[in-house]
N, C-alpha and C positions, 0 to 999 in steps of 0.2 A: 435563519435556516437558509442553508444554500441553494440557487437555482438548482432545480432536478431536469437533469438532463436525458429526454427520451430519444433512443434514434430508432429509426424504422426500417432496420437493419444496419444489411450492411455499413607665486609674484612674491621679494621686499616686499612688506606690505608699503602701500603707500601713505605716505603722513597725511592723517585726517585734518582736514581743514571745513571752517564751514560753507564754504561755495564748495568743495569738493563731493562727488558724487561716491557711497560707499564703490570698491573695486569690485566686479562681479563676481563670483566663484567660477575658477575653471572648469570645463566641462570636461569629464573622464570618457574617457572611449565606451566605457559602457554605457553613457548615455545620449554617443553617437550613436550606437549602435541602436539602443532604442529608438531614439529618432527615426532612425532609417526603417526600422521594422513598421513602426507603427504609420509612418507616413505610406507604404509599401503596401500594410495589408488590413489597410481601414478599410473594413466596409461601411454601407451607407444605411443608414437606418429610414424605413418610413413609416409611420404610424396613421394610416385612417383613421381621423379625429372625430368624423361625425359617424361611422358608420361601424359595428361590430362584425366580432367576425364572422359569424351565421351567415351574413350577408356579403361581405367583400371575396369569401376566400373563390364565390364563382366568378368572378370580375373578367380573371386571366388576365389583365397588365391593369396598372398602375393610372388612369388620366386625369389628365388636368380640367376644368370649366372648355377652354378651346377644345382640347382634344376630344369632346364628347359633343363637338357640334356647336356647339352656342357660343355667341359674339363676346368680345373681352366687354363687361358690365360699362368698364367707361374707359375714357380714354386718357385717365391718370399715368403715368407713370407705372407706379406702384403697385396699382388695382392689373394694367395689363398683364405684370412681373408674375403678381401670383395667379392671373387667370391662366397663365400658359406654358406653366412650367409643373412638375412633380418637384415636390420638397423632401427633401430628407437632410439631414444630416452625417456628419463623418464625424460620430462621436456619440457621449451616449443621448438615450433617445430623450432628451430634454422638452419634449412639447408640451405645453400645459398652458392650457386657457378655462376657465369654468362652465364652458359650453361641451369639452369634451367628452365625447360619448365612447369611444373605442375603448377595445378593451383586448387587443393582441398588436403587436407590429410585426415587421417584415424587415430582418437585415439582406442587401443587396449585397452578390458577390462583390469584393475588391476592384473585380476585373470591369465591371459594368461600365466605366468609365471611358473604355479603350476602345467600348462598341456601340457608346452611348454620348449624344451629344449634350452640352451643358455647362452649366460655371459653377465658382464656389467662392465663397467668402469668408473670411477669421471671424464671422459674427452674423448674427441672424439678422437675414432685411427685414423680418416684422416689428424689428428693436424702433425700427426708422420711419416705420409709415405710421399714416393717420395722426388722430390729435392726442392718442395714450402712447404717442411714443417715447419709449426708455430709454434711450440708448444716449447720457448724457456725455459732452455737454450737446450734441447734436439734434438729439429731440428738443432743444429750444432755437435752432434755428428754422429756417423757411424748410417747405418740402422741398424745392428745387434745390436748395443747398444739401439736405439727406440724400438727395437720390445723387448730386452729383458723388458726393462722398462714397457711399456706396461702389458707385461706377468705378473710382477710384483704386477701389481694395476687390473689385471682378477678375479671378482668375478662370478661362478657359478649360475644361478637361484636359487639354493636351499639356497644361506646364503646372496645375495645381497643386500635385503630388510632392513637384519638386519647391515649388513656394510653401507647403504644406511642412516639410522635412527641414528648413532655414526655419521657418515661424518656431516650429518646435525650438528648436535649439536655441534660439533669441529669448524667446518666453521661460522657458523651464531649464532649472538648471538640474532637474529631474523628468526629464520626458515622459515618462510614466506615469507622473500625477495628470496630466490630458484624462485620464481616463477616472479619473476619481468622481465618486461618488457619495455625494450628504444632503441629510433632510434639506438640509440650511443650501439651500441655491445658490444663494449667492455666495457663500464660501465655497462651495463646492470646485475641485479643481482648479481654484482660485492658482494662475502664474506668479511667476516671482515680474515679469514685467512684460509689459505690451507693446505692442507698435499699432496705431500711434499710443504714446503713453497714458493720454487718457482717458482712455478707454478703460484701466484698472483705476486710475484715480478717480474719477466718477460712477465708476457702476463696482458692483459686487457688494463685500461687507463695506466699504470707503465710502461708497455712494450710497449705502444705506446711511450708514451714520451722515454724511451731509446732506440728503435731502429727505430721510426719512423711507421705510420701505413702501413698496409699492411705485415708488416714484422714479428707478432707475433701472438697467439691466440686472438679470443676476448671471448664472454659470452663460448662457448661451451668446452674453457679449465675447466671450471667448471660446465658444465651441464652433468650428466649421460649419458652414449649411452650404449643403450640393441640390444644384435647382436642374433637374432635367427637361430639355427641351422635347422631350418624345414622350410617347407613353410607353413603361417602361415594364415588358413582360413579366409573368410571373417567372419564368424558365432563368429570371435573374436571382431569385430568392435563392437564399445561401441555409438558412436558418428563419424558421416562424417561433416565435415567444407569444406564449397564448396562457390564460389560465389555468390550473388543474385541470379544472371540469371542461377545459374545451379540448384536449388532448387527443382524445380520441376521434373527435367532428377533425383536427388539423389531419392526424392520421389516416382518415379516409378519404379526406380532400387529395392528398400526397397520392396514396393508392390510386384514385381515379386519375391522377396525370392531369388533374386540374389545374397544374402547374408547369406543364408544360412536360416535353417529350425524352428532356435530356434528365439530369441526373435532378434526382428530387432533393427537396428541401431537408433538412433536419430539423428535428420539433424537441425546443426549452419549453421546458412549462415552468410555470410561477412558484413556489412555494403554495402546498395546499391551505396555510392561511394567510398567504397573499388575496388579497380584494381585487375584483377585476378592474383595474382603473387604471389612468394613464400614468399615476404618480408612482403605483407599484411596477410600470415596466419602464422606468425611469430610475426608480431606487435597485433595479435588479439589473440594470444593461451593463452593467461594468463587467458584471459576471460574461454576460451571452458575447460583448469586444472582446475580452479576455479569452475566452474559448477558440474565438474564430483568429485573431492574430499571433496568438502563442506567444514564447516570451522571446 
């Protein structure tokens, strides 16, 4: 069933050899064209993992552990990254850990990025931290070598869109699959190749079959994550994706301008036997991307 949408109104080939690398397929204007769209009018998704939405939608912005007063827990790296930043992603809303409690997210307009300061990366830093990290072959080396890596592929708000728009084009000789959605994680929007390359040869279905699942990245070694440095108003929500049954609580949250004073949100809701859980607005985001970027 499809997301229901409420609003609140208004070459020769080359001779194969085996050192030779197959030739890539050309890319057609129509999936420059994609490229460009999609790098142009991704918004950012963010999901309140511990918190449902009875509770976050009076928040009014977005904070991080810092931004609500309290000292970064240690003085890791990694632990400061996520103490002081808002996470979200530029893609679908792939968050999923079994402590999960939320059960609506919040796509951020496109534009948030040009008023909002921040980085972005081709792959999620929790792939990298701590001792369950996935993100082969690099989760076997030290943390100072993850984080230097990491450091490495940090792009700036102000040039990621355009790093964002190359990665597509490099990776997918269909820009469009970015946005693909399946049970199966680790196929899910699975590139035809990466940079660095092995990033697809150890993690997704590849890295499943050589280290066995559970043990490697799945789709979000390859999905964008945008780490905002500020707390990021609600007056940014473009779109709320909430349950059936929460539809009407999002609707008067909107009414009351609990979201801020400019133009209000628009409310997806889930399929009324969609489950309120992370993994059903995860299996439905392709829909709620597709709506907000057009084709």
């Amino acid at each position: 069933m499809p997301t229901r949408k409420v609003r609140r109104s208004t070459r020769k080939a080359a001779r194969k050899s085996p050192s030779r690398k197959p030739a890539r397929a050309k890319l057609t204007p129509a999936a420059v064209a994609k490229a460009a769209a999609l790098a142009t009018r991704m918004p950012f998704v963010h999901f309140p993992a511990s918190t449902k939405f009875a509770d976050w939608k009076t928040w009014k912005a977005f904070k991080a552990w810092t931004h609500q007063g309290n000292p970064p827990r240690s003085a890791d790296s990694f632990d400061v990254l996520r103490d002081s930043h808002v996470f979200a992603y530029a893609g679908p809303c792939c968050f999923a850990a079994p402590d999960h409690l939320g059960d609506a997210s919040a796509y951020l307009d496109p534009e948030a990025d040009r008023h909002q300061s921040g980085e972005a990366s081709p792959f999620d830093s929790g792939a990298l931290e701590g001792d369950d990290a996935r993100l082969q072959t690099w989760a076997q080396k030290s943390k100072a070598e993850r984080w230097k890596f990491l450091q490495k592929h940090v792009h700036s708000f102000t040039d990621w869109r355009q790093e964002f728009e190359k990665w597509l084009l490099h990776c997918y000789v269909e820009p469009g699959r970015y946005l693909e959605i399946s049970a199966d994680r680790y196929a899910a929007g699975a590139p035809d190749r990466t940079r660095p390359v092995d990033i697809l040869k150890h993690n997704g279905t590849q890295g499943r079959a050589r280290y066995g699942p559970g043990t490697c990245a799945d789709r979000r070694a390859w999905t964008w994550e945008a780490r905002f440095t500020q707390p990021v108003p609600f007056e940014e929500i473009l779109f709320l994706h909430v349950p059936a049954d929460r539809v009407q609580a999002a609707l008067e949250a909107v009414q009351e301008q609990r979201f801020g004073t400019g133009s209000a949100p628009e409310v997806m809701a889930l399929p009324s036997t969609a489950a309120a859980s992370p993994e059903a607005l995860y299996l439905h985001s392709q829909e709620v991307l597709e709506e907000i970027i057009g084709p």
